[in-house]
N, C-alpha and C positions, 0 to 999 in steps of 0.2 A: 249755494243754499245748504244749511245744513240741518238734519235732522235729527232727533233724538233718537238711541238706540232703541226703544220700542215698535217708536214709527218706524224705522228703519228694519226693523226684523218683521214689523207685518208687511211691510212695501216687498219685501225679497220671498216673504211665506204667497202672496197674492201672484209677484209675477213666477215664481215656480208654479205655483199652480196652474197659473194660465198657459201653461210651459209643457206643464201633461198633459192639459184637456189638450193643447193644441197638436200635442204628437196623438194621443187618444181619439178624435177627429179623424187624424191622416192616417192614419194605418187601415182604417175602417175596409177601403177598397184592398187592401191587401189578404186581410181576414176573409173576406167574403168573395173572393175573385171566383171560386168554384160556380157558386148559387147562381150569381150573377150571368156567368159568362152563360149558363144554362136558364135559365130563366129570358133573358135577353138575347140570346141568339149569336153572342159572340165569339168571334173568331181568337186567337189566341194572338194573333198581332195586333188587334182591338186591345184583347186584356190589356198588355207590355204597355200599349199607350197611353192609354188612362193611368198604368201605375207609373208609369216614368216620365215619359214627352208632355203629355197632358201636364202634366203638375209641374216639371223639373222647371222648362222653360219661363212659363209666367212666375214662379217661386223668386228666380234666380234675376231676371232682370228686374222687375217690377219692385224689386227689393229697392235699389237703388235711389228710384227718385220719391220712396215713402222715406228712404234714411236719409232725404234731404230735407224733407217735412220736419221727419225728429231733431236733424240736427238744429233746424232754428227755435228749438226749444220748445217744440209742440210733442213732445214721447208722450205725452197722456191721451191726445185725440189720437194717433197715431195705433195707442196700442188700445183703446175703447175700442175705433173703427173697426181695427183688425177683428177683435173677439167678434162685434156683432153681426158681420160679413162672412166671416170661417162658419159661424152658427146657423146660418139663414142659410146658405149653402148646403152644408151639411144636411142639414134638415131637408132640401132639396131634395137630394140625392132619393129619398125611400120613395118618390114619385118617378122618377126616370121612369122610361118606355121605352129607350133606343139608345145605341153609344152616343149619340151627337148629344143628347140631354144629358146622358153619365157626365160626358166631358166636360161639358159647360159648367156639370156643378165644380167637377176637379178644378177647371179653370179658377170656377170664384171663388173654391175653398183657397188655392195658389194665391190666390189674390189677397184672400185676407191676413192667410200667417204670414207673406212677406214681408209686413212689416214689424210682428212682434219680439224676434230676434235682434234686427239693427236699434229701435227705439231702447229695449230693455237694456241688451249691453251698453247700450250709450248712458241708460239712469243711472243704471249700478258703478258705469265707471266713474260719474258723475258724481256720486252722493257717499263713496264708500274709497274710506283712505287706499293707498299704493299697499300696504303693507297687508290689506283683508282683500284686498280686490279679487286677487286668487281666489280663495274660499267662497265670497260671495258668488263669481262666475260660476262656479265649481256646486254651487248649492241650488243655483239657477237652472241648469243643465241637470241636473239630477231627474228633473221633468220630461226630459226625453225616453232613457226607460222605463220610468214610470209610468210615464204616457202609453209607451209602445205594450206595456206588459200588460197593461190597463184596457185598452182597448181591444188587445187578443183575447182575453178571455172574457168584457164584454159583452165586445161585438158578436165573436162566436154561440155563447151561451144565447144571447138576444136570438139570435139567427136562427138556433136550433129549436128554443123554443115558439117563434112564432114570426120565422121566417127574415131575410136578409130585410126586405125594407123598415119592415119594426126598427132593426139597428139605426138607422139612419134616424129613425122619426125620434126616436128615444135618447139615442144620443148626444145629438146637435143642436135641442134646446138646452141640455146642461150646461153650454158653455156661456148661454144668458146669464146664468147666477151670476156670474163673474163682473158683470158690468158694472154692480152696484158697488160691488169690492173693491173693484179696479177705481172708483170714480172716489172713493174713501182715502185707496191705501196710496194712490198716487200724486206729486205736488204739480201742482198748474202753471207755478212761475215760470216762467222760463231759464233757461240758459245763461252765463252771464257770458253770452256775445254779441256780437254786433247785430243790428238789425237786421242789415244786407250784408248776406255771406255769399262764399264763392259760387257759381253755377253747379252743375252737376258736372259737366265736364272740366270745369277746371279745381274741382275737389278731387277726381277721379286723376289727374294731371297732379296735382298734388301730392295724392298719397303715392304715386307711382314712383316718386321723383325720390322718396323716402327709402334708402337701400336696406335698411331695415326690416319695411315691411315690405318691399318687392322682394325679397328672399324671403321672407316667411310664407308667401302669399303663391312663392313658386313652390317652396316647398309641403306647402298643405297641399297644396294640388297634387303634389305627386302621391305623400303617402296616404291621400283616401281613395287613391285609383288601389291602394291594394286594398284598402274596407271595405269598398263598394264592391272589388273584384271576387274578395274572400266569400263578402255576404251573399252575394247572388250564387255563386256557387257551390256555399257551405253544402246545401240540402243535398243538392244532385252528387256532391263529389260522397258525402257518405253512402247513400243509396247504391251506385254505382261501386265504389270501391270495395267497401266495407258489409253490405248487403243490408241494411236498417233499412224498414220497411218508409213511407213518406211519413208515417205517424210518429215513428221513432225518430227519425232525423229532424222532422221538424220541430217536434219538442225536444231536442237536442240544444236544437240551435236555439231556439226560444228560453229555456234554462241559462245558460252560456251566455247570452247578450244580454238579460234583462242584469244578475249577477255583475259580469265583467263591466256591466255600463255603470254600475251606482259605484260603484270600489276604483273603477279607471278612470273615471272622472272627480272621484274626492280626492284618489290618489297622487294626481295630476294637478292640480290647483294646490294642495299643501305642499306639493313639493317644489313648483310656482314658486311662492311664497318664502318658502323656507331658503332657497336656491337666489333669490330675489334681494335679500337680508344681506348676501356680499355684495349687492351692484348688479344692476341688472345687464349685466354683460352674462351674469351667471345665472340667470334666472331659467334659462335654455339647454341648463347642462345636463340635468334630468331627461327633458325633453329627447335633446341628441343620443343619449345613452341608451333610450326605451327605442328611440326606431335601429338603433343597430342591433339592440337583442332579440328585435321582431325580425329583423331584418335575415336574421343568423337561422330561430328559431322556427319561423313561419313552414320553410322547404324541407326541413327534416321532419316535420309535422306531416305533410300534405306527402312527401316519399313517404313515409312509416306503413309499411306492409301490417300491422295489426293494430286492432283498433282505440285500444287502452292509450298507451303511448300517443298514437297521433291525436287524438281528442286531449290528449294534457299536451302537449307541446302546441296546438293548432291555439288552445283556449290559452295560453301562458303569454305565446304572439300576439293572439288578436288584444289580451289585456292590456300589454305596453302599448299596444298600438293607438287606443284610447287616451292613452296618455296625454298626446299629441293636443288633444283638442282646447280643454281651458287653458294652457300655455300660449296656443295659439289666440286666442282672443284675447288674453291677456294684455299680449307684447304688442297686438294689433292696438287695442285702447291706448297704453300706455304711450304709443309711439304717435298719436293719430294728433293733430290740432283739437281743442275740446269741442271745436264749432262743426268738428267733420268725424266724429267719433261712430256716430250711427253711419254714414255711407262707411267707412273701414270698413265695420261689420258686414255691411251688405257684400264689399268685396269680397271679402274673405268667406262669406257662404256663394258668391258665385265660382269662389273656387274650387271649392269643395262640391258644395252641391250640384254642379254643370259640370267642369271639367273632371273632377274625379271621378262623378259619378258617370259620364260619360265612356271616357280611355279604361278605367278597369276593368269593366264588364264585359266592354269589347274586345279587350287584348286578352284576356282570360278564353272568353271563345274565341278566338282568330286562330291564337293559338293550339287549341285543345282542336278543332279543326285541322289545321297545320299538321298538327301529330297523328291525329288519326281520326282523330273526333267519335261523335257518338258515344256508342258506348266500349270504345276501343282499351284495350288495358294500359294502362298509363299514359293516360293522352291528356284527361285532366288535372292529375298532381302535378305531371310535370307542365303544365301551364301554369296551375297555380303557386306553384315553385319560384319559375322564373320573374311572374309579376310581384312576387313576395319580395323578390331582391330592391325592386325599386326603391323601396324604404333605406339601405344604404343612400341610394343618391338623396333621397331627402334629410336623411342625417347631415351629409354635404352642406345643402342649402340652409337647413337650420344651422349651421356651423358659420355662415357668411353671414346669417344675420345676426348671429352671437358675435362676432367681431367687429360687429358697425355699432352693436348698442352698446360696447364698453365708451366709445368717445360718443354717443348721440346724446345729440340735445335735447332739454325736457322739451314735453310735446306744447308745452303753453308758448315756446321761444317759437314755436311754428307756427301761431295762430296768424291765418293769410285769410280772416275776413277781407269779403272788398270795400274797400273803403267809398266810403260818403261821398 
């Protein structure tokens, strides 16, 4: 199906949008964890769970069998439902009276963005030639901090003015507007594949089989164990190191992400693109170069005894390391059968979103433990250090799937509907 560039630039303006409200949404219990945990009575292993286990687990698997939905060429109810599920939850949330109610809403807010990431990349790789696909990706994603910046200040200001549940109640209807938009800017036809496509598990068998994207899908896992490790630690490791109060550090780090995410993700998709133009054997070369100089960068950053310096070399790392991400769904789409393009996606955020979010966080504290832990002197740089280096290995592994995609076959030569 194809669309005219108008229609096509408000389909890609609607689903960014719905791209921020939906990180706008999820950050919500991040912003408000203080109130709440006070207000509710929770314990600090409560909090951790609601912002991570709660959400990460349903997020990540759940994804899967709605990207099988998308893939038989239903991404329009796929990503309606979503909106008006994350909304109704959300909304939720400012009645909670107990973590088990908190949770439930996490649960079903997890519940409804799961599907708006596999559906959308699946439209846009769908609808939008090989040669813009980059940029599109890359314009879509932009919604993330947006979203994220969007709902920090918010949620907070809502919070402060008249209290954390107001955030929620205020919110979470916002993302109703979108229904009508989404029901406008989105095409209803279907897909041009087969009626009956492959299972879930033998879509999942499929993409695996694909050395392509099992090296890419190995190595997105690795280097967001160091995003995830970086980001949870940012705050503490300046406080601790550096002496920045929590107010300073945290709007450190809130400057620095919302920033490095619009620039490391255009950056990242035009150079996609541009690198794409020789052969997509090249299209990765960018990609592997930005995790070896995060790679190099990140540990001299997080060593750096004074705090100028390690805040430009920490924020210069964590930019390239953004890099990483529309390249990666790129080469994912690109490489996927068209009938299996939303489960790719789904994989590739169960990579990222479970496993990295997962092994970083963890090996960052095991470590910093290990060494001394607490608030011992050099016990967190040098963890954060050593988990920085993993980005070389993932430079590796983006390098094996840069050698399979110079002879890979275009992804339509792979369509394995089941047949009739």
């Amino acid at each position: 199906m194809t669309l005219r560039p108008p229609r096509l630039a408000f389909l890609l303006a609607v689903l960014t949008l719905a791209n921020a409200v939906n990180y706008m949404d999820r950050s919500l219990i991040f912003v408000l964890g203080e109130p709440i945990k006070r207000d509710l009575g929770l314990s600090d292993v409560e909090l951790g769970l609601l912002h991570g286990l709660a959400f990460a687990l349903v997020f990540s698997f759940l994804g899967l069998p709605l990207s099988r939905i998308a893939d038989r060429g239903r991404q329009r109810l796929v990503i309606i439902g979503s909106i008006a599920l994350w909304s109704v939850m959300t909304t939720l949330g400012g009645f909670a009276q107990s973590f088990a109610q908190l949770a439930a809403m996490r649960v079903g807010v997890a519940a409804g963005e799961a599907g708006l990431h596999p559906a959308s990349h699946s439209l846009i790789s769908r609808l939008f030639p090989d040669e813009r696909r980059g940029r599109a990706l890359a314009i879509f994603s932009i919604g993330i901090p947006a979203g994220l910046a969007a709902g920090s200040v918010l949620g907070g200001w809502i919070a402060d003015q008249w209290g954390w549940r107001w955030a929620f109640l205020v919110m979470g209807p916002v993302s109703l507007i979108l229904l009508p938009l989404a029901y406008l800017a989105l095409p209803a036809s279907k897909a041009p594949v087969e009626t009956r496509t492959a299972s879930l598990i033998d879509a999942m068998w499929t993409m695996w089989r694909i050395p392509e994207f099992r090296w890419v899908w190995l190595g997105y896992a690795v280097a967001t164990a160091f995003g995830y490790g970086s980001g949870t630690f940012f705050v503490p490791f300046y406080m601790r190191e550096h002496g920045l109060s929590a107010l300073e550090a945290g709007g450190l780090y809130g400057i620095i992400n919302g920033v490095i995410g619009v620039i490391g993700i255009l950056a990242g998709g035009w150079l996609f693109d541009i690198g794409g133009r020789r052969g997509r054997g090249h299209a990765l070369t960018p990609t592997i170069l930005a995790l070896i100089a995060s790679g190099l960068l990140a540990p001299l950053g997080w060593m750096m005894p004074t705090l100028v310096p390690s805040v430009v070399l920490v924020t210069t790392a964590l930019l390239l390391y953004i890099f990483v991400s529309v390249p990666t769904i790129a080469i994912t789409q690109a490489v996927a059968p068209p009938e299996m393009r939303a489960t790719a996606s789904a994989l590739i955020g169960l990579s990222g979103g479970l496993v990295g979010a997962i092994t970083g966080p963890l090996a960052v504290g095991a470590l910093s433990d290990l060494f001394g832990g607490g608030m011992a002197a050099g016990a967190l740089p040098q963890a954060l250090a050593l988990v920085a280096l993993v980005q070389l290995v993932a430079a590796a592994l983006y390098w094996r799937a840069r050698f399979h995609l110079r002879s890979a076959p275009a992804a339509d030569a792979r369509s394995v509907a089941a047949p009739t």
